[in-house]
ROSE-462008 format. One line per field, with one value per atom (N, C-alpha, C, O): residue number from 0; atom name; x, y, z. Coordinates in Angstrom, 1 decimal, m for minus. Layout:
i <- NUM,...
at <- CA,...
px <- X,...
py <- Y,...
pz <- Z,...
END
This chain:
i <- 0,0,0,0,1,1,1,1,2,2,2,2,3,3,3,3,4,4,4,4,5,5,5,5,6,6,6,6,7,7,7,7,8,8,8,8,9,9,9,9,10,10,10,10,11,11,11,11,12,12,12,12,13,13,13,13,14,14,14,14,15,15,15,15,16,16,16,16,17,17,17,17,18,18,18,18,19,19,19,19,20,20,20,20,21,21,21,21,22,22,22,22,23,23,23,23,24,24,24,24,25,25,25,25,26,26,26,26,27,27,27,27,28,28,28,28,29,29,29,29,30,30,30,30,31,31,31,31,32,32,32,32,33,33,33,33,34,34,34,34,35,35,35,35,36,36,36,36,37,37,37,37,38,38,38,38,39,39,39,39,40,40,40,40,41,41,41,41,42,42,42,42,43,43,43,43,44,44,44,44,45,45,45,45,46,46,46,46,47,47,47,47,48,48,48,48,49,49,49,49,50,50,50,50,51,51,51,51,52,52,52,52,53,53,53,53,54,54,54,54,55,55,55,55,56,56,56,56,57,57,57,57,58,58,58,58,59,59,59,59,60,60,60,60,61,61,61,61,62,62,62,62,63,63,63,63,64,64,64,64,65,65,65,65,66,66,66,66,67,67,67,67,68,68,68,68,69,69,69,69,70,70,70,70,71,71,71,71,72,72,72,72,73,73,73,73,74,74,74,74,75,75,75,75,76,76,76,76,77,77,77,77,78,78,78,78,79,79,79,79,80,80,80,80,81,81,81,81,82,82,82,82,83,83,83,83,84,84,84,84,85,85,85,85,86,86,86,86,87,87,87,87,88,88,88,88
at <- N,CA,C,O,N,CA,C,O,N,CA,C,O,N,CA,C,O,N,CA,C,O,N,CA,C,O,N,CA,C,O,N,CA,C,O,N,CA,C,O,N,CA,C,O,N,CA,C,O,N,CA,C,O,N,CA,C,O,N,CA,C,O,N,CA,C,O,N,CA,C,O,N,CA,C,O,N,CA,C,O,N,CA,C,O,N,CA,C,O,N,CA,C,O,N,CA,C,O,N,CA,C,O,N,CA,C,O,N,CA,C,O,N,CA,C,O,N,CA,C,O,N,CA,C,O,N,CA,C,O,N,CA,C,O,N,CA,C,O,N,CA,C,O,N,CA,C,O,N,CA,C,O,N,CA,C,O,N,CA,C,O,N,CA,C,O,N,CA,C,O,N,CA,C,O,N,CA,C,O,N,CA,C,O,N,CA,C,O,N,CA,C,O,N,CA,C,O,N,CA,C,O,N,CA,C,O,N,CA,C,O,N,CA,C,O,N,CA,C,O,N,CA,C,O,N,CA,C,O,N,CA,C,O,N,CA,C,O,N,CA,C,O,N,CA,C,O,N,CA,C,O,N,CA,C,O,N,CA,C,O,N,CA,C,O,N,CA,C,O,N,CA,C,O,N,CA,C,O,N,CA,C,O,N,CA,C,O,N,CA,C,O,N,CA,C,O,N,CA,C,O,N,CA,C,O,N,CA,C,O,N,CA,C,O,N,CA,C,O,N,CA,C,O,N,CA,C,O,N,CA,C,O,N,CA,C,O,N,CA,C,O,N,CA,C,O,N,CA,C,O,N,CA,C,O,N,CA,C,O,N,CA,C,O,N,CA,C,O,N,CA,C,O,N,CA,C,O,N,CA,C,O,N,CA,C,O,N,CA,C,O,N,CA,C,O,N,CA,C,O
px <- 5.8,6.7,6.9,6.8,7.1,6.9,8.1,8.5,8.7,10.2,10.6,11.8,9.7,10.2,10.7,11.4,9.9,9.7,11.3,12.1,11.5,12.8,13.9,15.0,13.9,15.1,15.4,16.5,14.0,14.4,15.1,15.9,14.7,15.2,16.6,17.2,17.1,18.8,19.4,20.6,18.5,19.3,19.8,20.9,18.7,18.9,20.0,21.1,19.7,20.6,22.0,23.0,22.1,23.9,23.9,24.9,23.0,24.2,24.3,25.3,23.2,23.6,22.5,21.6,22.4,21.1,20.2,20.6,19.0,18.0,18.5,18.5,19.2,19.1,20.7,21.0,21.3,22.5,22.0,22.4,20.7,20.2,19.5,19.5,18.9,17.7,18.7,18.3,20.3,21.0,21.3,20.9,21.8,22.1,21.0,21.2,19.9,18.7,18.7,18.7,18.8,18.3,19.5,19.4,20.5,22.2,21.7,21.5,21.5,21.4,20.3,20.5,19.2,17.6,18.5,18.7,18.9,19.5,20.7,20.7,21.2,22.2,21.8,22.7,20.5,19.8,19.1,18.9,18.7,17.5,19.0,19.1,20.0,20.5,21.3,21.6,21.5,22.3,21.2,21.0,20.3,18.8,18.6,18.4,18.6,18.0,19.6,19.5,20.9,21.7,22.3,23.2,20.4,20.4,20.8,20.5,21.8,22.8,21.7,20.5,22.4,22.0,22.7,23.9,21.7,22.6,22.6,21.7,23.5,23.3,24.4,25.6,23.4,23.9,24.0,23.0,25.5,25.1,24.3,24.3,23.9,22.9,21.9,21.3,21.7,20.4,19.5,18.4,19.8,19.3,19.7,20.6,18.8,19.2,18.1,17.0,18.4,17.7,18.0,18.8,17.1,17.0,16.1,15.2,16.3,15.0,14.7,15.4,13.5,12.6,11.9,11.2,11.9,11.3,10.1,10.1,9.0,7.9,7.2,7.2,6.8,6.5,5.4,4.5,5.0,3.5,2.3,2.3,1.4,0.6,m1.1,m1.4,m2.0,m3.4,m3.9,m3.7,m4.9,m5.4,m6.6,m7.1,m7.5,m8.8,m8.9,m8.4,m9.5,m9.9,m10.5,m11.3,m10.3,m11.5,m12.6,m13.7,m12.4,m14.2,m15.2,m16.4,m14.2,m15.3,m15.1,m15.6,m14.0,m13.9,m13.8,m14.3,m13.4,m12.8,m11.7,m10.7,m11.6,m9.5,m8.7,m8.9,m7.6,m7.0,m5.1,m4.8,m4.2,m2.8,m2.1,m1.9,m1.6,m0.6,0.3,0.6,1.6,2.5,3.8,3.8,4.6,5.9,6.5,6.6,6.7,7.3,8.7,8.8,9.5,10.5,10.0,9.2,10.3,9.5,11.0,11.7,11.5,12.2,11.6,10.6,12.3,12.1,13.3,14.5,12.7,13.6,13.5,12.5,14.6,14.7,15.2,16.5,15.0,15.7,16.8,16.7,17.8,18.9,18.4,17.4,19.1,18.8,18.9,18.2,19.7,19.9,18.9,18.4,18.4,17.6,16.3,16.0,15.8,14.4,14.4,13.5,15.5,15.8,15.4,14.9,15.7,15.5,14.0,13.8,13.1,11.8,11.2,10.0
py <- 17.3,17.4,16.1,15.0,16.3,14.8,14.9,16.1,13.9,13.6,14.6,15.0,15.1,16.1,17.6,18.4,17.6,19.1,18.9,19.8,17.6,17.5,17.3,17.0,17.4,17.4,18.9,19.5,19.2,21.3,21.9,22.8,21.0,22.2,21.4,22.1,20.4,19.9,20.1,20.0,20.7,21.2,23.0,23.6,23.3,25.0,25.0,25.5,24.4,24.0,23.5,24.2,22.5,22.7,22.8,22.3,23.4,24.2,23.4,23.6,22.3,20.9,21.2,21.9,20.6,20.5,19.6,18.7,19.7,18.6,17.4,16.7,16.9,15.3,15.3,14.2,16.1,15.4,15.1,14.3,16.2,16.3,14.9,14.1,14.4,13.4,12.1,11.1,12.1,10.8,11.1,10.1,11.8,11.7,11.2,10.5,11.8,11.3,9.8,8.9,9.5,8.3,7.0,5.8,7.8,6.7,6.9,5.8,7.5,8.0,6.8,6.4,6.5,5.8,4.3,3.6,3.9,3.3,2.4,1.2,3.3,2.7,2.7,2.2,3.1,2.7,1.4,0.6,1.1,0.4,m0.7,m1.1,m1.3,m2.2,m2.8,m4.0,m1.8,m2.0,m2.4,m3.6,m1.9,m2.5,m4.1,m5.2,m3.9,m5.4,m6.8,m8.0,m6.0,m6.7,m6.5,m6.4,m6.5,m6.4,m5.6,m5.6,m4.4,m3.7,m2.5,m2.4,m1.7,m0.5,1.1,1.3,2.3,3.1,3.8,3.5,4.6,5.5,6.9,6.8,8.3,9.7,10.3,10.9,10.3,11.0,13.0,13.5,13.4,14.4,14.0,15.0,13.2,13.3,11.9,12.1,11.0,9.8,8.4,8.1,7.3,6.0,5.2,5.3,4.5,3.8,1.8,1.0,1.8,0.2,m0.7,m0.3,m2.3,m2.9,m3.1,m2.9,m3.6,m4.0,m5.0,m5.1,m6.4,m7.1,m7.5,m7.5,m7.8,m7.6,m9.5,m10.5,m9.5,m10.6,m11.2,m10.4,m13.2,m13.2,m12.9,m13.5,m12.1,m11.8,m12.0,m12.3,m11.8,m12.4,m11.0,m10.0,m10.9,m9.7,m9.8,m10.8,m9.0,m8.8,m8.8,m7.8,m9.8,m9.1,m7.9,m7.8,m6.9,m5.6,m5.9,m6.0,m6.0,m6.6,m7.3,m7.2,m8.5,m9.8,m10.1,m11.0,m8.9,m9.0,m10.4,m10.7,m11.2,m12.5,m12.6,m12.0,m13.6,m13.4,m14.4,m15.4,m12.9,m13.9,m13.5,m12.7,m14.7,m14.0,m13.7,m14.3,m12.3,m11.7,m12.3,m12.9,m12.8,m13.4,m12.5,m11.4,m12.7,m12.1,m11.3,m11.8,m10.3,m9.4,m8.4,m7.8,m8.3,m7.1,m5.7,m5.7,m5.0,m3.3,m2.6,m3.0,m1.7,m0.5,0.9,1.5,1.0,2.2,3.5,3.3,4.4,5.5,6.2,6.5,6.2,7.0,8.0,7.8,9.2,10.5,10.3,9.4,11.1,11.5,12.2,12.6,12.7,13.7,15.3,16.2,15.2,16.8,17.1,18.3,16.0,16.3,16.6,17.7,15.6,15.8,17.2,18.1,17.5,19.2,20.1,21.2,19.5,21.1,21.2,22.4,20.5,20.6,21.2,21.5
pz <- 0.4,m0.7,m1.4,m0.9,m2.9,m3.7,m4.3,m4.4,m4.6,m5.2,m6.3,m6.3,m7.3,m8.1,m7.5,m8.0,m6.3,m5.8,m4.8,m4.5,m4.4,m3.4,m4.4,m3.9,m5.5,m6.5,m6.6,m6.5,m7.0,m7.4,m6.5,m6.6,m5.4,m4.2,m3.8,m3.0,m4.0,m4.6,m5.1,m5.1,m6.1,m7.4,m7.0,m7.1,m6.5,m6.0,m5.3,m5.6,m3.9,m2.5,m3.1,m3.0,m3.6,m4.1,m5.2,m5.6,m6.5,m7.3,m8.3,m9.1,m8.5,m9.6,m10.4,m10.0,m11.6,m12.5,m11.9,m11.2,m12.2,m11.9,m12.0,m11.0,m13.2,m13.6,m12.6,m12.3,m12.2,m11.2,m9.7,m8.9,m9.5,m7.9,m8.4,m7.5,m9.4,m9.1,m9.0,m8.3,m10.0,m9.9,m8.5,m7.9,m7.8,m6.4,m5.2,m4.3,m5.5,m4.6,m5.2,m4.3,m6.5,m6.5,m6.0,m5.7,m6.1,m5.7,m4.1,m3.6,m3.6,m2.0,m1.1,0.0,m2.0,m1.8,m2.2,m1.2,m3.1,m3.8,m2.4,m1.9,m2.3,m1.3,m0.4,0.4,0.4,1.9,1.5,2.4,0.5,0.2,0.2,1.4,m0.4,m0.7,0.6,0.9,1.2,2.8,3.6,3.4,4.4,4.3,3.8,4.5,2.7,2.5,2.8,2.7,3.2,3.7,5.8,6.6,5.6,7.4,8.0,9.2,7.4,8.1,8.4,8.0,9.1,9.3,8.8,9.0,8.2,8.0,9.3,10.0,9.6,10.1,9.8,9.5,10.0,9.4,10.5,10.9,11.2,12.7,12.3,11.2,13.4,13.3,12.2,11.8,11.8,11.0,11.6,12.0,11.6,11.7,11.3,10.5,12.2,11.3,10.5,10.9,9.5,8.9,8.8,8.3,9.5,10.2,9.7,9.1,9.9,9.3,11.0,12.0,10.8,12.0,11.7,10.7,12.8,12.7,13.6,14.8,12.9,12.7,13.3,12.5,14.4,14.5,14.3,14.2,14.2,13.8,14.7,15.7,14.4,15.4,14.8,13.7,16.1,15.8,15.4,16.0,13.7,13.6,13.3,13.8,12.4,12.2,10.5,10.0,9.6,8.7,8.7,9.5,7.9,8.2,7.2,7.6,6.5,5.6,6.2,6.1,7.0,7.5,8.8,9.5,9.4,11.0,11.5,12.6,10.8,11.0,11.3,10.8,12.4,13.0,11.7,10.9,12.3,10.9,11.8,12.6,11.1,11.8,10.8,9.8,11.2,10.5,10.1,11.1,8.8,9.1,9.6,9.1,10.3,10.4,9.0,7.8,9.3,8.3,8.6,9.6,8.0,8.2,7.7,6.8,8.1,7.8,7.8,8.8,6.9,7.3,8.0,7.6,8.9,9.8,10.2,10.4,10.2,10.2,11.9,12.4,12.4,13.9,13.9,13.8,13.8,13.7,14.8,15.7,14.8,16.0,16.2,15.6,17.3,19.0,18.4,18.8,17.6,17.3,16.3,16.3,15.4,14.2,15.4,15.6,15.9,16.5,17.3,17.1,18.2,18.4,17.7,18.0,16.5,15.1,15.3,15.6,15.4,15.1,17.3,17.5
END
């Protein structure tokens, strides 16, 4: 599913026009993304959390020239579903 097709079906599901489901997806992305980048964590009980992860420096491989090369340390955001969400499936 691509961002347009998860608006329609926001828009269906509660009842809103497109451009209200797309400002809510986008305030929603908007406000993980900004909490996130202030280290914090969200979390949605029954649904999941959204966390940064830190990513330490490590020894890797060019793939072109299979030459070692070291990764630098990086932060990654990562998503952990909760207990009940991973249930649903």
């Amino acid at each position: 599913m691509n961002k347009s097709t998860l608006i329609q079906r926001i828009s269906e599901k509660a009842g809103l026009s497109k451009k209200q489901a797309e400002s809510a997806l986008n305030a929603f992305i908007d406000t993980i993304t900004e909490t996130l980048k202030q280290d914090e964590k969200v979390q949605i009980v029954g649904f999941g959390t959204f966390e940064i992860k830190n990513r330490a420096e490590h020894p890797g491989l060019n793939p072109a020239t299979l030459e070692p090369i070291t990764v630098k340390a990086s932060k990654t955001p990562v998503f952990k579903p909760g207990k009940s969400y991973k249930e649903a499936f």
